[in-house]
N, C-alpha and C positions, 0 to 999 in steps of 0.2 A: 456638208455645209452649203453645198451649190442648190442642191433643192430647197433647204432653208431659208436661203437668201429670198430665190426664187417666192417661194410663199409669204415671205416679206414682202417683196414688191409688189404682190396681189392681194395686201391685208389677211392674208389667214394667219394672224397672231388668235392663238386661243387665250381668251382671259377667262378665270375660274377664280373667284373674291378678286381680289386685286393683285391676281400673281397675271403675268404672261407670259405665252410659251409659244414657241415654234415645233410645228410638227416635223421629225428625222424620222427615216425610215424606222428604225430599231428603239425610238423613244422620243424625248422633246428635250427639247433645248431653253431653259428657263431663264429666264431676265425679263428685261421690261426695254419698251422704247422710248428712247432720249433725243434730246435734239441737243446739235454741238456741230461748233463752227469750224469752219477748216482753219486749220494750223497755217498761217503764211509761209512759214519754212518750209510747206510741200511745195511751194513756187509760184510764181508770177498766177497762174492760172488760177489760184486760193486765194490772193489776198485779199479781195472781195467780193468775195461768191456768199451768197445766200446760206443760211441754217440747213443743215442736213439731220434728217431723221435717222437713225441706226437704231439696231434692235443689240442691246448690252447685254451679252449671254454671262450669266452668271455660275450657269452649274450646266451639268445633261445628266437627265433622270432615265433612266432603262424602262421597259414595260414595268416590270414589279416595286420599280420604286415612285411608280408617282401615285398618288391620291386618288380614290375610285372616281371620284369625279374628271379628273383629268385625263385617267387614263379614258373614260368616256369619249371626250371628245376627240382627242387623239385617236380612237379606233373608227371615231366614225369621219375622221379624214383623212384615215388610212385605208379606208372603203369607199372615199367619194369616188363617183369618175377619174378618169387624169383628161386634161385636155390636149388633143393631137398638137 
C-alpha cells in the first residue's frame, strides 16, 4: 500500500474508460480519486485545512483478473524505471 500511496503522490493513477487504478506490485488497486474534507474531530489541526485529494480504493484485481487493457498498462509500469 506504501508504494501505492507513493504513486499517488506522483500521479501514476492509470485511467482505462473511466475506471482508475493504482499500480501494487502483484496487481492494481481500483477506485477513483475524490476529494473530502478533514473530519474536525481529528483536531485543532483539521478544523480548517483545505480539501484533500484521496485515491478511494474499492477492490484489488490480481494480474489475471484485470481487463487486457488494464492489465496493459499495469505491465508496462511494472517495467518503467524506478527512480533512486
Amino acid at each position: 500500500m506504501l508504494r501505492a500511496l507513493a504513486r499517488l503522490a506522483k500521479g501514476n493513477v492509470l485511467t482505462e474508460r473511466e475506471d482508475q487504478y493504482l499500480p501494487a506490485r502483484s496487481g492494481v488497486w481500483a477506485g477513483g480519486t475524490e476529494e473530502v474534507c478533514a473530519d474536525p474531530a481529528w483536531g485543532p489541526a483539521f478544523r480548517h485545512g483545505a480539501p484533500m485529494e484521496v485515491f478511494a480504493i474499492r477492490t484489488f484485481l490480481g494480474e489475471n483478473e484485470m481487463r487486457p487493457t488494464v492489465w496493459l498498462g499495469w505491465s508496462k509500469a511494472q517495467s518503467a524505471p524506478k527512480a533512486a
